[in-house]
C-alpha positions as protocol buffer text, in pm:
chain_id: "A"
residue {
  index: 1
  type: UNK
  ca { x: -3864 y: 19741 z: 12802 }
}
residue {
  index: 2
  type: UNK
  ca { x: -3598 y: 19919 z: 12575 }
}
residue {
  index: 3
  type: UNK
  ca { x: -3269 y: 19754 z: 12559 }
}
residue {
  index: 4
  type: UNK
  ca { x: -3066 y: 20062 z: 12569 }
}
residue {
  index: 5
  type: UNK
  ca { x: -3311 y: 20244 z: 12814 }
}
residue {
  index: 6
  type: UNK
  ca { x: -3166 y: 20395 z: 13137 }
}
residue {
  index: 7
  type: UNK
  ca { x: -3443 y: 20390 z: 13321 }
}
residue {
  index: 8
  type: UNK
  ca { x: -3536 y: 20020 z: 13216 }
}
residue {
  index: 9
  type: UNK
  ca { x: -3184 y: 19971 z: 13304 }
}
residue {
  index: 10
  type: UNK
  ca { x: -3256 y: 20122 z: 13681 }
}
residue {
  index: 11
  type: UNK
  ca { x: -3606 y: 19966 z: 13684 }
}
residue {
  index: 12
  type: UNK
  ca { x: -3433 y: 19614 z: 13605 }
}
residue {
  index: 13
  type: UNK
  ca { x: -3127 y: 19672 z: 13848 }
}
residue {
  index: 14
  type: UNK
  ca { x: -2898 y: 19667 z: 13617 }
}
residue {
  index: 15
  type: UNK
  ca { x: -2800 y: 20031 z: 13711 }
}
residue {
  index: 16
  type: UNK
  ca { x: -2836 y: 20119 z: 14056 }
}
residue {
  index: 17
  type: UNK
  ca { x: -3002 y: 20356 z: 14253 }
}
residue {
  index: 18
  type: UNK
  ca { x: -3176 y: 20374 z: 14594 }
}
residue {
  index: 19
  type: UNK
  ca { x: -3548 y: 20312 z: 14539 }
}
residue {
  index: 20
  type: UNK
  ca { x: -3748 y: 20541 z: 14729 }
}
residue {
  index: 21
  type: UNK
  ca { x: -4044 y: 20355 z: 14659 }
}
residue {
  index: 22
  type: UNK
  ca { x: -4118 y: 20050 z: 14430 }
}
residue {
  index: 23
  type: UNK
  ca { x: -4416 y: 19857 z: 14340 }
}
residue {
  index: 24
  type: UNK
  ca { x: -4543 y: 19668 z: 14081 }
}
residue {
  index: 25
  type: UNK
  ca { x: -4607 y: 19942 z: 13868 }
}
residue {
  index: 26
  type: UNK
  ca { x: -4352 y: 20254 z: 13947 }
}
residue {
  index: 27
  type: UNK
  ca { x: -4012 y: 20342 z: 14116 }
}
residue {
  index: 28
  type: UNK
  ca { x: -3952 y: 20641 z: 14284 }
}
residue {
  index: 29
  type: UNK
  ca { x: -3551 y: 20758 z: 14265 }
}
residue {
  index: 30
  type: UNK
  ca { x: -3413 y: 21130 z: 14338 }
}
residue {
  index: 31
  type: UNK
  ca { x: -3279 y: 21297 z: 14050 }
}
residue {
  index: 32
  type: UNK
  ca { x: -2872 y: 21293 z: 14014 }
}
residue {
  index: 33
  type: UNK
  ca { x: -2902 y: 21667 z: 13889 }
}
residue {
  index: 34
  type: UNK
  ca { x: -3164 y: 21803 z: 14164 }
}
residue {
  index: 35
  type: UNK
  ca { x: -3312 y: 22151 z: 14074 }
}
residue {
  index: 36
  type: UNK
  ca { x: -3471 y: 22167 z: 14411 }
}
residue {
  index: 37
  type: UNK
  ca { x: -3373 y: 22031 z: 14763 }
}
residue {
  index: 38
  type: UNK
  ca { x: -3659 y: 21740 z: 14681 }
}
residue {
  index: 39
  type: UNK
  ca { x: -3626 y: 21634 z: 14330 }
}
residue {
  index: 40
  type: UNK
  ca { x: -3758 y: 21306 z: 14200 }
}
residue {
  index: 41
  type: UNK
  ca { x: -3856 y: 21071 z: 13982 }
}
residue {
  index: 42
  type: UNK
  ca { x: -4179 y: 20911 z: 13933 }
}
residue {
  index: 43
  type: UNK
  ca { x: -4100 y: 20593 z: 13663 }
}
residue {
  index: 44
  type: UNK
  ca { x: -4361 y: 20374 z: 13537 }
}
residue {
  index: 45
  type: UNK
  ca { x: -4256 y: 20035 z: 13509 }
}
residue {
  index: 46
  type: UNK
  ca { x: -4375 y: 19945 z: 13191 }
}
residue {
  index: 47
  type: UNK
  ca { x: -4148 y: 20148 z: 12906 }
}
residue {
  index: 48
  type: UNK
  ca { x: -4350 y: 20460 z: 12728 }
}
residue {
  index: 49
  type: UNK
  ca { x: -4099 y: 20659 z: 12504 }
}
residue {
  index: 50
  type: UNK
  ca { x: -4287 y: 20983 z: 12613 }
}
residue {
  index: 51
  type: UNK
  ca { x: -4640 y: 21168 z: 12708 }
}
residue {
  index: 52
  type: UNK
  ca { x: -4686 y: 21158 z: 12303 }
}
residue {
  index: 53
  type: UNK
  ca { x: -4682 y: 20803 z: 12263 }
}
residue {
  index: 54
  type: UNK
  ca { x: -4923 y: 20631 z: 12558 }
}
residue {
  index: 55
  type: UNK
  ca { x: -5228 y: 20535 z: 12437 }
}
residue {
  index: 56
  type: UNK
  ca { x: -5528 y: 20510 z: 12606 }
}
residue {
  index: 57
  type: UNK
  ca { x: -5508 y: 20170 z: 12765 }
}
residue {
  index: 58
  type: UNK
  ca { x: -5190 y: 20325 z: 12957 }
}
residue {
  index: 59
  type: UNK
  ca { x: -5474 y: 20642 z: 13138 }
}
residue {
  index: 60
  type: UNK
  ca { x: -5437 y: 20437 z: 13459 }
}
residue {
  index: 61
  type: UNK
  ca { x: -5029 y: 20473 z: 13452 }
}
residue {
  index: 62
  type: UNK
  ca { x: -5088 y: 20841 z: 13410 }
}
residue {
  index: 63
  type: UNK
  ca { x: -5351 y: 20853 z: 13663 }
}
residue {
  index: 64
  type: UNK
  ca { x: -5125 y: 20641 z: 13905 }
}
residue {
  index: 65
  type: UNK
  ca { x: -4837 y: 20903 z: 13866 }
}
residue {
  index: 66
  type: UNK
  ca { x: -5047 y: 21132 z: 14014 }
}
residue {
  index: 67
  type: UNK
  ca { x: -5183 y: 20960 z: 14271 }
}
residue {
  index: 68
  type: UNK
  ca { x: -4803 y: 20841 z: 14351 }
}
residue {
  index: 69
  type: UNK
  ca { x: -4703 y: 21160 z: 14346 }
}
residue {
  index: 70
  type: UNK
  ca { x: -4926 y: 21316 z: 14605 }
}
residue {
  index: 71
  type: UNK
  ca { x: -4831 y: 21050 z: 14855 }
}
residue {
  index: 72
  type: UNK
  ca { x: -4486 y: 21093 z: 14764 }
}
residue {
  index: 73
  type: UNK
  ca { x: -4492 y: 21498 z: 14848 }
}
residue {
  index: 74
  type: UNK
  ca { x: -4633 y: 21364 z: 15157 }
}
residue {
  index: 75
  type: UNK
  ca { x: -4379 y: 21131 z: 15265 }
}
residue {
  index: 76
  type: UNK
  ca { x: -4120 y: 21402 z: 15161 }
}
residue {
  index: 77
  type: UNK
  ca { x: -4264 y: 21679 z: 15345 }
}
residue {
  index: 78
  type: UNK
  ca { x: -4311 y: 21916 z: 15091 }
}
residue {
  index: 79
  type: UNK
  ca { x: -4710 y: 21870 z: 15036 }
}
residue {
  index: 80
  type: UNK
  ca { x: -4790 y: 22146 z: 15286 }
}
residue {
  index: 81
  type: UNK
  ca { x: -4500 y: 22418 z: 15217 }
}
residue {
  index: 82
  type: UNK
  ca { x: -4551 y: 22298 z: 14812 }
}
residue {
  index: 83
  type: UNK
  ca { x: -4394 y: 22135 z: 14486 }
}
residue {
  index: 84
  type: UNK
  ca { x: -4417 y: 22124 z: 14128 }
}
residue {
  index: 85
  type: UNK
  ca { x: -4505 y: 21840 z: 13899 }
}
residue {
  index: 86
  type: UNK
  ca { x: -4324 y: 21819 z: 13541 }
}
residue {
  index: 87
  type: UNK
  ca { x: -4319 y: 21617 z: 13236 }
}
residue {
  index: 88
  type: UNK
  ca { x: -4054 y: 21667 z: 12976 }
}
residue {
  index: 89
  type: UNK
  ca { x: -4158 y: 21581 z: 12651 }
}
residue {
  index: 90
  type: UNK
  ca { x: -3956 y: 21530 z: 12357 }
}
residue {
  index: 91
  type: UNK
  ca { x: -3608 y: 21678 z: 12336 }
}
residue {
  index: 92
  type: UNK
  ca { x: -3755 y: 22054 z: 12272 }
}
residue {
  index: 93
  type: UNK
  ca { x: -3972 y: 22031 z: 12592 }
}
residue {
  index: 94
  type: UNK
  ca { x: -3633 y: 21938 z: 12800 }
}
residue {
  index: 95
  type: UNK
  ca { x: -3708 y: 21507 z: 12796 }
}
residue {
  index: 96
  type: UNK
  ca { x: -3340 y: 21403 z: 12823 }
}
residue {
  index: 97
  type: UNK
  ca { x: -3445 y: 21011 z: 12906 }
}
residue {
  index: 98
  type: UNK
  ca { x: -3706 y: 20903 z: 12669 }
}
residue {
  index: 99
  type: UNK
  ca { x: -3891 y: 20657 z: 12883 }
}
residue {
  index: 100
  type: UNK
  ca { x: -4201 y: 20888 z: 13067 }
}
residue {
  index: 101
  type: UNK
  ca { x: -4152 y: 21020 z: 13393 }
}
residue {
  index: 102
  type: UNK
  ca { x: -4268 y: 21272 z: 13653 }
}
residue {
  index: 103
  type: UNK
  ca { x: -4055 y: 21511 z: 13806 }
}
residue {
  index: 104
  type: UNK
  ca { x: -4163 y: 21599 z: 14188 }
}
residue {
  index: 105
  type: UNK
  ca { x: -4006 y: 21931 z: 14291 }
}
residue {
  index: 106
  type: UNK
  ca { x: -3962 y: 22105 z: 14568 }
}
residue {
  index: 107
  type: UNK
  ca { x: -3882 y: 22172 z: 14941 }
}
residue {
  index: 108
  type: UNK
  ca { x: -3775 y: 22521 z: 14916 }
}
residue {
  index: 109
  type: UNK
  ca { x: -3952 y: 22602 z: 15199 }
}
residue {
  index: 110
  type: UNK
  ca { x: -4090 y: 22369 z: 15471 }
}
């Protein structure tokens, strides 16, 4: 965790939003600035600055963002009509929050 990290902030409750999902691994949360009628966050637990810095012992987070994000286009009802997945990385690549996350996007047709 990262003391002055938003999302470790969220993660730890100390900022709140409405989990959509929550385990001991990841939160789900929408995005306060949606680009698309579904728009959220996938949030590993465990604080990674961005996609540059995990390491190999942190594959299975990656993997599990994935996984998580499938079900999560499911449960949203956009993994038939379609949706985007996006990582950020580093300020030039858009990455705004630097603790790694997944954007899920979409719902512009269902």
């Amino acid at each position: 965790m990262s003391g002055d990290c938003l999302f470790c902030k969220i993660i730890n409750r100390e900022v709140p939003s409405e989990f959509l999902y929550e385990d001991d691994d990841f939160v789900v949360f929408r995005d306060i600035n949606p680009a698309a009628p579904v728009h959220l966050l996938l949030v590993p637990k465990k604080h990674i600055r961005s996609m540059n810095d995990f390491k190999n012992e942190d594959s299975a987070i990656i993997s599990g963002l994935f996984v998580l994000a499938r079900e999560m286009a499911r449960q949203q009802g956009v993994d038939k009509s379609g949706y985007k997945l996006l990582f950020n990385v580093e300020k030039g690549g858009g990455q705004v929050i630097f603790h790694i996350h997944l954007h899920l996007i979409g719902g512009w047709e269902k």
